[in-house]
N, C-alpha and C positions, 0 to 999 in steps of 0.2 A: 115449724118455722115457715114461714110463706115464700115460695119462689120467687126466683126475680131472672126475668127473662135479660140474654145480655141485649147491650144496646145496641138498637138498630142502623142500619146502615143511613147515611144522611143522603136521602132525594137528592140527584144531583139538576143542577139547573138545564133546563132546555137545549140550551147551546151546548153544553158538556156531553150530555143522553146523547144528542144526536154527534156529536165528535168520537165518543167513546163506538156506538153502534159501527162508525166508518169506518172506524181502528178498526171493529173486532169484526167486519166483513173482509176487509183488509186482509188479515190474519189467514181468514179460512181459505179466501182464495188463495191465496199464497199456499199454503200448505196444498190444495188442491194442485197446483202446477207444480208444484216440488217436485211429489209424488210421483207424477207421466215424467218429469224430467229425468227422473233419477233411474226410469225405467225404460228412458229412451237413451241411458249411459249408460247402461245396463247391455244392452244392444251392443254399444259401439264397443265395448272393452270385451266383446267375444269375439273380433276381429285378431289378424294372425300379428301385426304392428302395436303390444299394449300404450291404451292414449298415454301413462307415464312417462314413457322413454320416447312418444315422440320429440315434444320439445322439453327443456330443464325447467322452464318457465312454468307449466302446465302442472308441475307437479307442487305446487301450492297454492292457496285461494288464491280467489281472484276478487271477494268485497270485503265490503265494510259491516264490522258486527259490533254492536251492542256493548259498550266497553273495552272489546277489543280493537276498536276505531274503525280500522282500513286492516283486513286482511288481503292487501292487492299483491302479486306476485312481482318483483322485477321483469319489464317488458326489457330485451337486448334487441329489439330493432333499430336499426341506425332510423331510417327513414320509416314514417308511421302511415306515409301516403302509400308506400310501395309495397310493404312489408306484406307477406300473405297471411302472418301468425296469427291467429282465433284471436288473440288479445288486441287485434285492430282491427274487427270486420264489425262496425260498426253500421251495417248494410238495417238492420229494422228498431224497432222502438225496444224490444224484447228484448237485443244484444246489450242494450245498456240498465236494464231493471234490473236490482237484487233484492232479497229479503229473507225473511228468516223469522223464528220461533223459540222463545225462551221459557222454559218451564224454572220457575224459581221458588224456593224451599228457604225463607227466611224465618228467622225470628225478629221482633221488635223487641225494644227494651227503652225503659225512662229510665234518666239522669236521677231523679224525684221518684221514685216508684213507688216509694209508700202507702199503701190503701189501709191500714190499718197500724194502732199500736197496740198490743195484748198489752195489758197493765195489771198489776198481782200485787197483794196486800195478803201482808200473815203474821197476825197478833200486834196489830198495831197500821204504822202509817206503809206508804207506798215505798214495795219494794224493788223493781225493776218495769220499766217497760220497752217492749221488743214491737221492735217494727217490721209488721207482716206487710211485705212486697207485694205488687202484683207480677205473677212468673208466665210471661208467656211463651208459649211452646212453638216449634216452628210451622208457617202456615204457607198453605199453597198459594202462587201468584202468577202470572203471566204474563209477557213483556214482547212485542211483535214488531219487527221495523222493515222499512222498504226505502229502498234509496233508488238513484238514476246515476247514472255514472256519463259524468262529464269528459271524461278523458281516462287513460291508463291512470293515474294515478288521482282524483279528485271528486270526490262525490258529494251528490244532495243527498241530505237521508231523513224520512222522520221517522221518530219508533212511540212504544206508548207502554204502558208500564200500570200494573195495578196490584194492590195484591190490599189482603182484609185479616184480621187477625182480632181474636180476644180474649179473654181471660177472667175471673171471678174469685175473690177471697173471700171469706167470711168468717164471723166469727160468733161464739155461742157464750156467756160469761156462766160461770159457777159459784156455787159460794157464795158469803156475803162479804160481797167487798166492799162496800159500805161500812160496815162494821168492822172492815179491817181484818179481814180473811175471809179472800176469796179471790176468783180471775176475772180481769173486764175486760173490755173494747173500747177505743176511741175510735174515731173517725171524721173524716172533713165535715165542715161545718158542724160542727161543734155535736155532733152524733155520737152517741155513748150508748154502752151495755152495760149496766154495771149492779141491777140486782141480777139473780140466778132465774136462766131461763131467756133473757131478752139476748137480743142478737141485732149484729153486722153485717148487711151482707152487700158486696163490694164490684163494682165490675166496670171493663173498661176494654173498648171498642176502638180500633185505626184503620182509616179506611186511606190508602195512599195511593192518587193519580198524579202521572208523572210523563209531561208531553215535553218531547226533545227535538228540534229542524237544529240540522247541524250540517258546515259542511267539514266532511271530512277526506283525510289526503296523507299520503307518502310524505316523509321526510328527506328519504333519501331517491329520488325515481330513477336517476339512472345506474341505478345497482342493477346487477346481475343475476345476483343472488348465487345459492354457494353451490349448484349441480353445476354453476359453468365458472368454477374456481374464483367467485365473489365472496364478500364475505357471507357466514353465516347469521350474522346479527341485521335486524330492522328497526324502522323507528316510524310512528305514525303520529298524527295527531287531529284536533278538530275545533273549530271555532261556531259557536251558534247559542241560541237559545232553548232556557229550558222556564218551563210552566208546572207549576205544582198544586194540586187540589186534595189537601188533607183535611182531615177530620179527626179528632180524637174526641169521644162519647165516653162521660161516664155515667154509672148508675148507681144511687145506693140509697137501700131498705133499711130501715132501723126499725126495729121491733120492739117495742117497750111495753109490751100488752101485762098485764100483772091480771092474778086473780077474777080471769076472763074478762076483763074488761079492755078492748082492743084500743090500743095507741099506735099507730105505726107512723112514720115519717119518712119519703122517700125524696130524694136529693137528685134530679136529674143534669147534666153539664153536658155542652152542643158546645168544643172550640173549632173552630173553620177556619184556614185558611187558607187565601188564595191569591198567588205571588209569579214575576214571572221577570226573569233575568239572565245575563251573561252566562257562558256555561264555555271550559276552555278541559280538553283533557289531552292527554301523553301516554303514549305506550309504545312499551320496546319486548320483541320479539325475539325465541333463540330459537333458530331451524335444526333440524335432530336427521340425521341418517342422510343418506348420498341423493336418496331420492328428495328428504322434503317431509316426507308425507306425515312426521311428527312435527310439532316446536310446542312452545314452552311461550306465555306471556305475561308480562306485569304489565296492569293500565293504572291510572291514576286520574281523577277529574275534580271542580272545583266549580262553585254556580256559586254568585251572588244573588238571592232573590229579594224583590222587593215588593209589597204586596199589605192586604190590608189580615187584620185575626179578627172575631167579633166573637167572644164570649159569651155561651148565654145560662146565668142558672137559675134553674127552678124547683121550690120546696114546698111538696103539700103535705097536710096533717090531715090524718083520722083518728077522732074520738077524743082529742084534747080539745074543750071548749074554752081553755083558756091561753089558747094559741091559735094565731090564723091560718087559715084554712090552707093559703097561697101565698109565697111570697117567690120574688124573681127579683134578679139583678142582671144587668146587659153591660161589659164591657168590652171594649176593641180599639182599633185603630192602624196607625201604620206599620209595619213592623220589617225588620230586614232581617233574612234567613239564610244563614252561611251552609252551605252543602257540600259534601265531599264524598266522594265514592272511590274505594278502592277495590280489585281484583287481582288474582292472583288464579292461571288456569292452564291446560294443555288444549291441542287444537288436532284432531285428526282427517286427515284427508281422505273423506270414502272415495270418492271421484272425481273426475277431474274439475266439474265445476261445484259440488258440492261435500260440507265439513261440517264435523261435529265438535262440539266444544262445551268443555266441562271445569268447576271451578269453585272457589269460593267469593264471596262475593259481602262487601262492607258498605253499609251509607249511614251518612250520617247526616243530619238535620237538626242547628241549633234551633233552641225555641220553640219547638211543636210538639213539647213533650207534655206529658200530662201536669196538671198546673195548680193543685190542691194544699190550704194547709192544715195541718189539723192541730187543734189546740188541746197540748196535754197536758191540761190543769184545767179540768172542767168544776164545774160547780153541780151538784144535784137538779135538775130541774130545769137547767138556764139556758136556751138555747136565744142567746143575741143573734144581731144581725149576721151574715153570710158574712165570713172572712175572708183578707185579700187574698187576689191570685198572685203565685209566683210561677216563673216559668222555668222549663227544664229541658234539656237536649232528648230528640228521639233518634235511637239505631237501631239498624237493621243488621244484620248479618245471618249467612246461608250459603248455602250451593246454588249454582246454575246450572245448568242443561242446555244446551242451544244447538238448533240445526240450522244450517244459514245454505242458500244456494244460489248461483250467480245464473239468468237465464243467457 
């Protein structure tokens, strides 16, 4: 049976390569000063004074992360002009930069998942057909933000988010199912296995960019927080825009090759889209122990986006001269994409200006899911025109990992 490579990643446009490249210099420098920072804390906490028990304040973040909004600690200065506390020395450019590094461990999944239907015939007509899924497994991704901080409690922040994932079915028929014992395959546009020997084979690519400026901020700022007998609970939240550059690729090979004589037909689909709107999220915090140095958080967020899809499929044949060679259909237009992300995570304090945080982690995406139908009641032989698209919701869920540090 001949391979089939999965699908390729879709070329992004000029403007994007060079956005995505800033992010992802962004990133490394960031990580590069983390590093001397954490080791120039490293220094100060072998002093005979530990920085925790200087102030109560000091013993919780002090930014804003990536779903978990504002990790900003309650500042207790009356006066913000006077006060000598780290959390107002607002003296160079660096006392107000934060940023941080997310390593993310998702899986995707469609609403629609169906890449296949096995269909089985024995002694007579059709006896069942089972619908083989596409199952994707969880994939690496990486998500990196940098804010400025406005005041004690209100930040700029953008972050960037990418992650690539894919997966392959196939299927091989037995038998004569034709003759009414035997196993077959269907598949989109109208793709069949169904003497013994031809084959399915099914695959399907998401590439997902995810550009967030938000500002984010305290709900409540003039808490105390709970080392200077405040409460133990917080609340944050963030208003901004979010841009989204997806792609979902599929591929798939049909083999119909009989008695060496090669027939194959392969079905390639490019859906794109690219949308960009409103984006509002909430998250409430529970601080753990005298110090601080644990809590516990739930975020919750919300994006309308609005933006164009453009579908494009294309279908060549080898070795059937009584089929065209190439055939292509192009559909698109406007489309509106409801979004939601939820987490659920703990948050540890290594340092004083720097936290780790770990979690699970949900998104969801109407409409960008994979968009195929496959028609099962095929005819011997009949491959008509390419049938409609329908669309289906894409999710995501997985663990995060995140280091975040306040310069």
């Amino acid at each position: 049976m001949p391979r089939i490579a999965p699908p390729p990643r879709r070329e992004p446009r000029p403007q994007l390569r060079l956005l995505r490249c800033i992010s992802v210099l962004a990133v490394v420098g960031t990580l590069a000063l983390v590093g001397s920072a954490i080791a120039d804390e490293a220094d100060e906490l072998e002093s005979p004074i530990p920085v925790f028990e200087t102030e109560a304040d000091d013993e919780i973040p002090l930014l804003a992360e990536p779903d978990e909004i504002l990790n900003v600690a309650p500042a207790c200065c009356d006066d913000p002009e006077t006060c000598t506390h780290r959390r107002h020395r607002w003296l160079t450019f660096r006392d107000r930069v934060t940023a941080g590094a997310e390593y993310l461990l998702l899986r995707p999944s469609f609403s629609n998942a169906t890449a296949l239907y096995q269909t089985t015939t024995a002694t007579g007509p059709q006896l069942a057909q089972t619908a083989q899924n596409f199952g994707f497994g969880y994939s690496s991704g990486v998500r990196g933000f940098i804010g400025y901080r406005l005041n004690d409690a209100w930040m700029l922040r953008f972050s960037y988010l990418n992650i690539f994932a894919n997966t392959t079915v196939s299927g091989v028929s037995t038998g004569n199912w034709l003759g009414g014992n035997g196993t077959g395959f269907l598949g989109p546009y109208n793709t069949s296995a169904l003497d013994a020997g031809q084959s399915i084979t099914s695959s399907a690519g998401v590439n997902l960019n995810v550009y967030d400026l938000e500002l984010a901020g305290r709900l409540n700022p003039s808490a105390c927080g709970p080392a200077n007998g405040g409460s133990p609970w917080d609340a944050a939240t963030s208003v901004g825009l979010r841009f989204a550059d997806a792609a979902v690729n599929t591929n798939v090979l049909n083999d119909q090759s009989a008695l060496g004589q090669t027939n194959l037909l392969t079905v390639t689909t490019a859906r794109n889209f690219q949308g960009v709107g409103p984006r509002l999220a909430l998250q409430g915090r529970r601080y753990l122990g005298a110090k601080a140095r644990w809590s516990v958080f739930a975020s919750g967020a919300a994006s309308l986006l609005v933006g164009t899809v453009s579908n494009v499929d294309t279908r060549s044949r080898t070795g059937d001269a009584l089929q065209p060679n190439r055939q292509s259909q192009t559909a698109g237009g406007p489309l509106v994409v409801p979004n939601l992300d939820l987490s659920l995570g703990a948050t540890w304090q290594i340092a004083e200006r720097t936290s780790f945080s770990a979690g699970w982690l949900v998104m969801y995406w109407g409409q960008l899911g994979y968009s195929e139908q496959i028609n099962t009641s095929p005819a011997a032989g009949n491959f008509p025109d390419l049938v409609p698209l329908t669309n289906s919701s894409l999710t995501y869920d997985g663990a995060f990992f995140r280091l975040t540090h306040n310069f």
